[in-house]
C-alpha positions in Angstrom: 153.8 189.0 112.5 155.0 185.4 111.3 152.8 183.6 109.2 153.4 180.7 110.8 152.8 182.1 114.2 150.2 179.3 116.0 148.5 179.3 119.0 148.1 176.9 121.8 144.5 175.2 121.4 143.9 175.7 125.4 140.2 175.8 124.6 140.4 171.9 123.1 142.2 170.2 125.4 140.9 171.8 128.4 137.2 171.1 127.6 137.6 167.6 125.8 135.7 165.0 127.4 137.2 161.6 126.6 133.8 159.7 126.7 132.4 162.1 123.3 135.3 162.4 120.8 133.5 163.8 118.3 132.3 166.6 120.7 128.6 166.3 120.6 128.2 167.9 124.0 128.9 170.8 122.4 125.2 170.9 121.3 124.0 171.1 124.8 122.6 174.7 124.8 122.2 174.9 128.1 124.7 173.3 129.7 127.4 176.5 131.3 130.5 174.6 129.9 129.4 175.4 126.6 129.4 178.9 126.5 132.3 178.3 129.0 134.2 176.8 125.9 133.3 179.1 123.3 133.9 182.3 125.3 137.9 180.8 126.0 138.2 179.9 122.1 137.4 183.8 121.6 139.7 185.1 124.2 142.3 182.6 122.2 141.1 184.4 119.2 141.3 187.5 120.8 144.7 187.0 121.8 145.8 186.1 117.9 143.9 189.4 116.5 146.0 191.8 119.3 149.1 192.2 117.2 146.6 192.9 114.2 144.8 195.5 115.8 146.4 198.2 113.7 145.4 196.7 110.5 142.3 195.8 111.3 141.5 200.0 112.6 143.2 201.0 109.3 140.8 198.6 107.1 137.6 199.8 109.0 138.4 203.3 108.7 139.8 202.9 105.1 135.7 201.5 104.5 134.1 204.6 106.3 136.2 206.7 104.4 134.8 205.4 100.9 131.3 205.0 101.8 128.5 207.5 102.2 127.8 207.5 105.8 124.4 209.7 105.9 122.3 207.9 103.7 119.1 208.4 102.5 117.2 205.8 100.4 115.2 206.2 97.0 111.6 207.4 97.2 109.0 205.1 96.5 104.9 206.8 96.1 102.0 204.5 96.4 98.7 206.1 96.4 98.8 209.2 98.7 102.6 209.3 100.3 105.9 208.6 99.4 107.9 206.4 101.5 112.0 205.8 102.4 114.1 205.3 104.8 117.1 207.8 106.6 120.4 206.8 108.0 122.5 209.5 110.2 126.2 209.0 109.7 126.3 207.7 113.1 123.4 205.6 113.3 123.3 201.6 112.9 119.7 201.9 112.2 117.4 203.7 109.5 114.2 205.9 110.3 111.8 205.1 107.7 109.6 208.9 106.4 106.7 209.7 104.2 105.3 212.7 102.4 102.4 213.2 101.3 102.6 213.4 96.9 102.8 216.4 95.8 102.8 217.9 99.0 105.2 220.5 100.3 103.5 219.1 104.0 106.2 218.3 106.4 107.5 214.8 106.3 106.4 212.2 108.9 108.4 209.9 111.2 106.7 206.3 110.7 109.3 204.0 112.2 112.7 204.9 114.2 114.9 201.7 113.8 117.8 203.4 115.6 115.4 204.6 118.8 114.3 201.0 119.1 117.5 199.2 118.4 118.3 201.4 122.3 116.9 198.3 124.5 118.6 195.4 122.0 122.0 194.2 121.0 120.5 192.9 118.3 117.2 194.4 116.4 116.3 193.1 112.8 113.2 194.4 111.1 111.7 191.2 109.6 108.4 193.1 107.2 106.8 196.3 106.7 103.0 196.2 105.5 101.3 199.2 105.4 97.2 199.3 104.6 95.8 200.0 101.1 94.6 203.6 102.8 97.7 204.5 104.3 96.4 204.4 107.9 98.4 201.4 109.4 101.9 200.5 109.7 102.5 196.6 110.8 106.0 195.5 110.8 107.9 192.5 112.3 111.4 192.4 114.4 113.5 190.1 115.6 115.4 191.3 118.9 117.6 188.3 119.4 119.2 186.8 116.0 117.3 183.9 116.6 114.7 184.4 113.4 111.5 184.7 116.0 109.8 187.5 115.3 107.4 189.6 117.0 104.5 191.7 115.3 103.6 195.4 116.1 101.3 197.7 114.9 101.0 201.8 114.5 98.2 204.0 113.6 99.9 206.7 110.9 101.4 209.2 111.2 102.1 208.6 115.2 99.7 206.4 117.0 101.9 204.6 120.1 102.7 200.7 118.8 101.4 198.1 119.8 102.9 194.5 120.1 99.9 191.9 118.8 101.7 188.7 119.0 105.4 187.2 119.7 107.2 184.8 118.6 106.1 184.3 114.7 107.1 184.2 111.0 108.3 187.5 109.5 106.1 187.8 106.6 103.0 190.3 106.7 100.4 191.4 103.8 96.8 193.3 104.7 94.0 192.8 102.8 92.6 195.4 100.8 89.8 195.8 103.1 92.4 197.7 105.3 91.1 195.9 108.3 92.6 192.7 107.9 96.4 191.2 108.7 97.7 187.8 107.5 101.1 186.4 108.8 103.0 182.9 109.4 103.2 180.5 112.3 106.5 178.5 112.8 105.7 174.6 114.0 107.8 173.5 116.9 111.1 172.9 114.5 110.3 176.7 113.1 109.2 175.4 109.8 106.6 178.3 108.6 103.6 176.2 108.6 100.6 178.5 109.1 98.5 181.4 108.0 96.5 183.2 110.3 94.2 186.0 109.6 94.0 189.0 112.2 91.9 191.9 112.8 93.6 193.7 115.0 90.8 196.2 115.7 88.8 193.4 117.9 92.1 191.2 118.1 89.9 188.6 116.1 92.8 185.7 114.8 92.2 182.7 113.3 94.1 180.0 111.2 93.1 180.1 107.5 95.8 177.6 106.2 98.2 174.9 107.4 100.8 172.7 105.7 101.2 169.6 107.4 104.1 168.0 105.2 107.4 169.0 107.3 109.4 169.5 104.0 106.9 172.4 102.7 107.2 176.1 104.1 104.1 178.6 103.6 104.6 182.0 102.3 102.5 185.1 101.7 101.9 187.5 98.9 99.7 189.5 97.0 99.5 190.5 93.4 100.7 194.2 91.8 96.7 194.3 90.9 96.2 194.0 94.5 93.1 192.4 93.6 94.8 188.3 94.9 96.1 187.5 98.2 98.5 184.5 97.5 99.5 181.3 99.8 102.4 179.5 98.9 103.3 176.0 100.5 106.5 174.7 98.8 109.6 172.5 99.5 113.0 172.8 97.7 111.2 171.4 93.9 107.5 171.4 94.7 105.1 174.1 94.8 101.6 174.6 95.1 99.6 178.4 95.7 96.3 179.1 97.1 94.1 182.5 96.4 92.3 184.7 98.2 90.0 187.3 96.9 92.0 190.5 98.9 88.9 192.7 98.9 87.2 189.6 101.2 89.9 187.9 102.9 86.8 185.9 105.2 86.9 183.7 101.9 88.3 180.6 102.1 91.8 179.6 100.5 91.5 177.7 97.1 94.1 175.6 95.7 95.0 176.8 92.2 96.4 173.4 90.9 97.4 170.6 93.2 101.0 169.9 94.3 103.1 167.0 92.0 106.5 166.1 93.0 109.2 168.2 91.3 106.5 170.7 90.0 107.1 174.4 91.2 104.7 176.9 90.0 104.2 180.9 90.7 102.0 183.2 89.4 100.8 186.8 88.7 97.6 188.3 88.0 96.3 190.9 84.9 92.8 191.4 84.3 91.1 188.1 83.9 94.4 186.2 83.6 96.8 184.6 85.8 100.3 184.1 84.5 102.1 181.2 86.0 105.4 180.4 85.7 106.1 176.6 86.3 108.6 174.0 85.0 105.7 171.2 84.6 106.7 170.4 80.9 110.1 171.8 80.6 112.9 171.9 83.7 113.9 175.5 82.8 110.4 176.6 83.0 107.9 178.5 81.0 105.0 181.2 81.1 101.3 180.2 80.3 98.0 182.5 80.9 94.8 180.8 82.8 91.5 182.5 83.0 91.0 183.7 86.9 88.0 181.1 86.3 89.9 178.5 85.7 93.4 178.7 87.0 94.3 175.3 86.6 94.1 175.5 82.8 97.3 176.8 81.5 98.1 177.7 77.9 101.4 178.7 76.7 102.8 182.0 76.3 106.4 182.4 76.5 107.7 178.8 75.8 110.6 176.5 76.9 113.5 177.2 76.0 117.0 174.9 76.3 119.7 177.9 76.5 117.4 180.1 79.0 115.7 179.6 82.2 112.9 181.8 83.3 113.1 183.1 86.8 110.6 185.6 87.6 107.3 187.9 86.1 105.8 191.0 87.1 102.8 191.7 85.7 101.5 195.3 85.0 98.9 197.1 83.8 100.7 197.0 79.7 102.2 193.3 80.7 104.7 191.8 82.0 108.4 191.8 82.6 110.1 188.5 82.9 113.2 187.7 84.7 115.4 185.1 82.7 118.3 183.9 82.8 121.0 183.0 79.7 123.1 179.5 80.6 125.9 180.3 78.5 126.9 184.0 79.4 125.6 183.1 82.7 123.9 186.2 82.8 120.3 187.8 83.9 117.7 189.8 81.7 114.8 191.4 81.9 112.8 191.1 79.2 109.7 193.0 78.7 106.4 191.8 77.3 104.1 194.9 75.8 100.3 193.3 76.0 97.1 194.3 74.0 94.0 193.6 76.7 94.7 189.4 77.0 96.6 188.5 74.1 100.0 189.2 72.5 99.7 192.2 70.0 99.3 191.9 66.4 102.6 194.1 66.5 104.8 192.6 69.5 108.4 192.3 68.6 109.3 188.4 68.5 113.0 187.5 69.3 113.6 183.8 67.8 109.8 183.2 68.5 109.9 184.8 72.2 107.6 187.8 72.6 109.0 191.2 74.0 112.7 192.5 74.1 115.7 192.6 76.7 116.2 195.3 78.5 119.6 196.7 78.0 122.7 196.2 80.2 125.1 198.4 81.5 127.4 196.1 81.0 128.4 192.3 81.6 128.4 190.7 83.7 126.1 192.6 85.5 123.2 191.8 88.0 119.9 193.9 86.4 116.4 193.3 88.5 113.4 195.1 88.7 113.2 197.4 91.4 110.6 198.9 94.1 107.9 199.7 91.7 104.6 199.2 93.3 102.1 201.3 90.8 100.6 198.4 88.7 100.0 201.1 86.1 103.3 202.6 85.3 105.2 202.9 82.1 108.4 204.1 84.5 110.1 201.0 85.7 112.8 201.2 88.2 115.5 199.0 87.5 118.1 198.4 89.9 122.2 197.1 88.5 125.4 196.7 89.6 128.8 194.8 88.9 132.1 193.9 90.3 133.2 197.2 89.0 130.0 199.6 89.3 128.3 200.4 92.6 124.7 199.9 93.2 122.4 202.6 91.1 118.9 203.1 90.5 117.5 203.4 87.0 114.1 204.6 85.5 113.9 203.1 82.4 110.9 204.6 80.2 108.6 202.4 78.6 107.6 204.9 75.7 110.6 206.6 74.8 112.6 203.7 75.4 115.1 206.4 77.5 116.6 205.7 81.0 117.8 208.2 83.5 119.6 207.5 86.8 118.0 208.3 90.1 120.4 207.2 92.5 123.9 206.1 92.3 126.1 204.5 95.5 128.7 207.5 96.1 132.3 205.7 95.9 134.9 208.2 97.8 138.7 207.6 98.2 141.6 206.6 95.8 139.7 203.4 94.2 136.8 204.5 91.4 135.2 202.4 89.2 137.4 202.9 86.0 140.5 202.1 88.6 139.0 198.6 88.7 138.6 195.5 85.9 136.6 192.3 85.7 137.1 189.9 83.5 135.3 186.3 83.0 137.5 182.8 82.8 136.2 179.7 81.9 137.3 176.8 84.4 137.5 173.0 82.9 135.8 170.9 85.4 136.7 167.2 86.2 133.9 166.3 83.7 135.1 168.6 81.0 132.4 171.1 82.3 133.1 175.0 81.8 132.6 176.6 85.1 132.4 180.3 85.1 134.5 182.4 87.4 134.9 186.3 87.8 137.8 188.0 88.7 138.3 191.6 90.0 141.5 193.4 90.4 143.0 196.8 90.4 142.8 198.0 86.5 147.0 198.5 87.2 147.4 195.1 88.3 146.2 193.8 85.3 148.8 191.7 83.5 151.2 192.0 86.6 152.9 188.9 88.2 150.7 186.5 89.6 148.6 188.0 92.5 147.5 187.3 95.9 144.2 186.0 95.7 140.8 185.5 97.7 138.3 183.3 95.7 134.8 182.9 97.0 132.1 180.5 96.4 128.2 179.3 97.3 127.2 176.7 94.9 123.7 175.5 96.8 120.0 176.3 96.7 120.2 177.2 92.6 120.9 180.9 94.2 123.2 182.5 92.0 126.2 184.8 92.4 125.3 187.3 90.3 127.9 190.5 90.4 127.7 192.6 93.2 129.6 195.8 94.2 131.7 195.9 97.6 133.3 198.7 99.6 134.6 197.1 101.6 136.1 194.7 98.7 138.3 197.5 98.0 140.4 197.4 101.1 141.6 194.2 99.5 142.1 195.5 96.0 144.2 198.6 97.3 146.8 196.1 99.3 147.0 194.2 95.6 144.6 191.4 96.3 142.7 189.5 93.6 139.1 188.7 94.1 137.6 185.6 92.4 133.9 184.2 92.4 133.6 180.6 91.7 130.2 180.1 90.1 129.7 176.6 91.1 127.5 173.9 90.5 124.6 173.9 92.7 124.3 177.3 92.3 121.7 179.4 89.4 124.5 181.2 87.8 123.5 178.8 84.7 120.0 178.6 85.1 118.3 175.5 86.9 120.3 172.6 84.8 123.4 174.2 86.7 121.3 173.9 90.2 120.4 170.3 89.3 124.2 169.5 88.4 125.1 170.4 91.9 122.9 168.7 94.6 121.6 165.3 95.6 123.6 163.0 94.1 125.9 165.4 92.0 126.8 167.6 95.2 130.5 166.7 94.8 130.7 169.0 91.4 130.5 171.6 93.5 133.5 171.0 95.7 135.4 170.0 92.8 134.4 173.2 90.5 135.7 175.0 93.3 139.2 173.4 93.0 138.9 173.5 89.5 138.3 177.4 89.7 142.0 177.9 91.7 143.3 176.0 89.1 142.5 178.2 86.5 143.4 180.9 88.3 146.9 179.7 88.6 147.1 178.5 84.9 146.1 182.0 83.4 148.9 183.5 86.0 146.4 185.5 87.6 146.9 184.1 91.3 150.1 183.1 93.4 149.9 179.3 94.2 151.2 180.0 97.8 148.7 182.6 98.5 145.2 181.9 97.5 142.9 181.9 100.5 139.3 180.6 100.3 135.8 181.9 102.0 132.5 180.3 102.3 129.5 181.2 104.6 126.6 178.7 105.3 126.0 176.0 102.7 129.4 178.3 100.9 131.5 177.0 104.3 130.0 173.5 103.5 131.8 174.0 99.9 134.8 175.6 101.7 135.3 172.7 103.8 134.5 170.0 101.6 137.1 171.7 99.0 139.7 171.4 102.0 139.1 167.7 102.5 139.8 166.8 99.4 142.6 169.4 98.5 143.9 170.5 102.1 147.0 172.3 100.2 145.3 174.0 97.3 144.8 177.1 99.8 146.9 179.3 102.2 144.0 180.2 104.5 140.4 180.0 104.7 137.5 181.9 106.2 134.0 179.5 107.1 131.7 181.6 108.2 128.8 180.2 109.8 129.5 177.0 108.2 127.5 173.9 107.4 129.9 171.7 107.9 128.2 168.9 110.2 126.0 167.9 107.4 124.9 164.3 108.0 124.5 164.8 111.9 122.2 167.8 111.0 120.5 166.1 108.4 119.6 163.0 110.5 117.8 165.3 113.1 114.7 166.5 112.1 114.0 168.2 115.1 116.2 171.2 114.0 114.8 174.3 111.6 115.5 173.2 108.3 115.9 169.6 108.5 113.1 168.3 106.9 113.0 171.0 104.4 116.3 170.2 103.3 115.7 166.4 102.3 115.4 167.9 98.5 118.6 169.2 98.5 120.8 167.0 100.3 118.4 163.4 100.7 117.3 161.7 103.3 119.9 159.7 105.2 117.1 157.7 106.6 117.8 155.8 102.8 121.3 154.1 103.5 122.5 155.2 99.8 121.6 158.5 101.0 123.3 158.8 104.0 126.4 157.1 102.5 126.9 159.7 99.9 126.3 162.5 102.6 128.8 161.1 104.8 131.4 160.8 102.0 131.5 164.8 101.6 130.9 166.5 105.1 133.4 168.1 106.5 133.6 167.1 110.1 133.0 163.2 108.6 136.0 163.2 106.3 138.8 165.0 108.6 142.4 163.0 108.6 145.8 164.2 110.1 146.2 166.4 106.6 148.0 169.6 106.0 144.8 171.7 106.1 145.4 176.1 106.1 145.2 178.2 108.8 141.2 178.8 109.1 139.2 181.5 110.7 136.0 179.6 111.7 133.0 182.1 112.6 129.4 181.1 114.5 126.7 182.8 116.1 125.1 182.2 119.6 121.8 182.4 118.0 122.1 181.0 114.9 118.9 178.7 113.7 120.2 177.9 110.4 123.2 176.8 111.3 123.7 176.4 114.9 127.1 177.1 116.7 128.3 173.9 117.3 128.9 173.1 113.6 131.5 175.3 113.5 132.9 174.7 117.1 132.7 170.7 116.8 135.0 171.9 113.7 137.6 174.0 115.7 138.1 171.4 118.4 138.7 168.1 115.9 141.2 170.7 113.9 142.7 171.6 116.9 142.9 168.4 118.3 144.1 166.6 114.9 147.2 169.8 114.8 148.0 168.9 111.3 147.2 172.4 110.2 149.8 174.7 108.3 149.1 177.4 111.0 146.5 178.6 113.7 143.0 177.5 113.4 140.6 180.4 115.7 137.2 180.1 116.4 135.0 183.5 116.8 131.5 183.3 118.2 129.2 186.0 118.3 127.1 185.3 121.4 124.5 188.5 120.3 123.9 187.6 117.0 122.5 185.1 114.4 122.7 183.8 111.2 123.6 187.0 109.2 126.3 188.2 112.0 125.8 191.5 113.7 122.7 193.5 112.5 124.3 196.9 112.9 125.6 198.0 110.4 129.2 199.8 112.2 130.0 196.2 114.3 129.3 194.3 110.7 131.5 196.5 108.9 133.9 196.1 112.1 133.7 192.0 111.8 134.6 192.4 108.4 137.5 193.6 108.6 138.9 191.6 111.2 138.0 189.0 109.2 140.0 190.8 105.8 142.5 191.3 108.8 143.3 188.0 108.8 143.0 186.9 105.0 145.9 190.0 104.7 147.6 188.2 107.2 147.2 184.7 105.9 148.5 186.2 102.6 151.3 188.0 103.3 150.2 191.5 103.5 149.8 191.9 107.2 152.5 194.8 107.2 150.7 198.7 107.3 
């Protein structure tokens, strides 16, 4: 197959309507022309993918045969059973089981996924609560794609369910009374912006809580101690929690310190302390203690620090583990706090004045979090890591003896293990002189070759980091010679929250530019071809993606947007849709003409010109609230229309699905590698 076979863009010039250039009608949900229009652009797709069909069966079936099919998760024991969750090697869905501990009792079914997924082409299970006595299951599931979820309940170990309400947030926690439910409202743009309180044994419900500012979404939680119910309300750099006593859940909400612009807070609970993590005096936050008498007075425990940001704590029954983050290696630790009743021990280890010690890693760069471990009490922490080069395993690291053993590890089959495989780190110069971090996996025997074909990959919004992850289906790419690069923009956390601050608002275009500046490295260390680097972004990553191509249309041979948010100053100027509102914090308000100026200067589908953009694969879903369909649509038909690109430019809707793509797991592992189909195609390596 050429690769610079096009296609004939039937689907845009049969459907334009001269009267709306820009193809706003494409928003009209309900008008039959629009699914009209996006059904042609797939059979156009469709018709481009034929000739590929053979590559895309031998890169699916090159994935089964690596992974683990029948899968069975890890254990994890809370008071009287152990739970986890089964997956037959033909099934989409898992079946969640428990056992009673230390029981040789037969196990018991508590929730078949793969039964109920039977009625739905689409089935995503939202929560799972179950009661402090182990005599209720309540879960949530979405059967559309469209993020409304509806509750059900289940007396253990197999009362009938029962559906309680539709159309809600996902989140769930009981009370520790074991009689009582709490879960989230969505407001008419679904903003989460309630908390009701249920008893499901009279079908008593009331609203406890609701946030009335539209850029603040509520959330629910509950400490380890299980002795707190927690209510957050925050927006993208303010934060505020309320408590609830979870033994009495009747008791009204109070506020444990009011909100003040750009202040986020979180917090724990250990004895008769609270330990909340908040960036009130320092950007990169810091850990104080206050007395569950007084949780608005804070006092200083782990302090500010300029090189580290602090991410996350856990508090136990001997203290704490924090989650932190170093800028410069760009790189997450755990770091473990051993307590004496309140107070730091007389003989805690101090590292440059910080109490407690890093956990080890298994290398770096890694990703290291802590894992399911629900027993407040513990000294057995499970940890779970992974990295470009070492699948996904499960750790108990021990407290006393300082030893860790693995529980689980991700069985890797086939021709590609992880000592076949290398990483290394570059350090891209930005416009500004920056250093940008990217990672770069190849085959260990590619190593040093000529310069490779290349994917490189990128996010860069919302401060959430790329931290290394494993991928099997990666390896499909690495066997055919491909490079894979992660651009660890601006915008993103990869450098702790002065890198997030670098890369939104007003500073958003670093991002698009440490994207280029990552290919350019690439190139300069001889690691990737010139000709054949192709680019992927999903979400706010297809923003970056197509923002990148605007300003650089030749710097890639191909690109992937998938589920992109590329019509960013239309979106943001209606706040009628789900995330508007919440978003002003992290892109502005264009109702402030500054604002909307810089937006417009950077979104994709307002910058497009007659340039010589790549071939793209452009990828929406049907039911898509995050990012509706038309964003990437509206994008096919003004590419299509303009015909400056270097090759074809395919749209690909998924009309059951939503924001994450297909919720099975066989038809996502399918869509993927169509999708690698193409990048092989785009890059040369089409040929079996």
């Amino acid at each position: 197959m050429s690769r610079s076979q096009t296609t004939q863009a039937l689907p845009a010039i049969h459907f334009r309507r001269d009267d709306d250039p820009d193809w706003h009608w494409l928003e009209s949900r309900d008008d039959p022309q629009v699914k009209a229009f996006l059904r042609a652009a797939n059979r156009e797709s469709d018709a481009f993918f034929a000739p590929l069909t053979a590559l895309e069966n031998a890169l699916y079936e090159g994935h089964l045969a690596r992974r683990e099919l029948k899968v069975t998760g890890l254990p994890t024991a809370l008071d009287r059973f152990r739970y986890w969750s089964e997956t037959a090697g033909d099934a989409d869905y898992p079946l969640w089981w428990r056992q009673a501990v230390q029981s040789d009792a037969a196990p018991e079914l508590l929730l078949d996924l793969e039964a109920r997924s039977k009625a739905h082409d689409f089935l995503e299970l939202g929560d799972m609560a179950i009661s402090s006595d182990e005599e209720w299951l309540a879960w949530t599931e979405d059967a559309s794609g469209n993020e409304y979820f509806d509750l059900y309940l289940k007396r253990l170990p197999d009362g009938e369910p029962q559906r309680l309400r539709r159309r809600i947030g996902p989140d769930l926690v009981w009370a520790e009374d074991n009689r009582t439910l709490l879960f989230t409202r969505y407001d008419a743009t679904q903003r989460p912006a309630s908390v009701w309180l249920l008893r499901p044994e009279d079908d008593h419900c009331e609203k406890i809580f609701e946030e009335i500012d539209v850029e603040f979404w509520v959330g629910l939680g509950k400490t380890r101690s299980r002795q707190w119910l927690v209510l957050e309300t925050a927006s993208k750099d303010t934060a505020e929690c309320h408590l609830i006593p979870a033994r009495t859940p009747k008791t009204p909400p109070v506020c444990v310190r009011p909100r003040e612009t750009g202040i986020e807070y979180a917090l724990e609970h250990r004895g008769d302390l609270f330990y909340v993590l908040h960036n009130r005096d320092g950007s990169h936050f810091r850990l104080d203690t206050a007395p569950v008498s007084q949780p608005a007075n804070w006092t200083p425990l782990v302090p500010h620090r300029d090189d580290v940001t602090l991410e996350g704590v856990d508090a136990f029954g001997w203290g704490l583990v924090v989650t932190e983050r170093d800028h410069h290696e760009a790189q997450v630790y755990l770091r473990v706090i051993e307590l004496t009743g309140d107070e730091l021990g007389s003989d805690v280890q101090l590292t440059d004045g910080v109490p407690g010690a890093r956990l080890p890693l298994p290398e770096a760069p890694c990703s290291l979090a802590l894992g399911d471990t629900p027993d407040f009490h513990t000294r057995q922490l499970h940890l779970r890591e992974e990295s470009f080069t070492l699948p996904v395993r499960w750790i108990e690291h021990d407290l006393d003896s300082g030893k860790q053993r693995v529980l689980k590890t991700q069985p890797l089959y086939g021709d590609l293990q992880p000592d076949d495989l290398t990483c290394r780190r570059l350090w891209a110069e930005g416009h500004d002189g920056e250093r940008i971090p990217v990672s770069v996996v190849t085959r260990a025997d590619s190593n040093g070759q000529s310069p490779m074909p290349t994917l490189l990959y990128g996010y860069g919004a919302y401060g959430e980091v790329l931290d290394p992850w494993f991928s099997i289906a990666r390896l499909e790419l690495l066997t055919r010679g491909v490079a894979f690069a992660g651009a660890h923009v601006r915008g993103g956390g990869d450098r702790g929250e002065p890198w997030y601050l670098a890369g939104k608002l007003e500073h958003k275009e670093n991002s698009f530019r440490d994207f280029i500046a990552a290919r350019q490295a690439l190139v300069a260390e001889g690691i990737s071809d010139p000709d054949r680097i192709a680019a992927y972004g999903a979400s706010a990553g297809g923003l970056l993606v197509g923002a990148s191509l605007n300003l650089a249309p030749e710097a890639f041979c191909a690109a992937v947007l998938d589920v992109p948010f590329v019509d960013v100053l239309r979106t943001m100027e209606n706040p009628d849709l789900p995330l508007t509102t919440a978003e002003y914090t992290e892109w502005g308000n264009p109702d402030e003409p500054a604002v909307r100026r810089r937006i417009r200067d950077y979104s994709p589908l307002d910058n497009l010109t007659a340039q010589p953009y790549p071939t793209m694969l452009l990828q929406g879903s049907w039911h898509d609230s995050r990012v509706p369909y038309w964003e990437p649509a509206k994008l096919y038909a003004r590419m299509t229309e303009l015909g400056s690109a270097r090759g074809p430019v395919l749209l690909r809707t998924d009309m059951a699905s939503g924001h994450g793509g297909a919720s099975g797991r066989f038809k996502a592992w399918r869509d993927n590698a169509r999708q690698d189909a193409f990048i092989l195609w785009a890059l040369g390596l089409d040929a079996l």
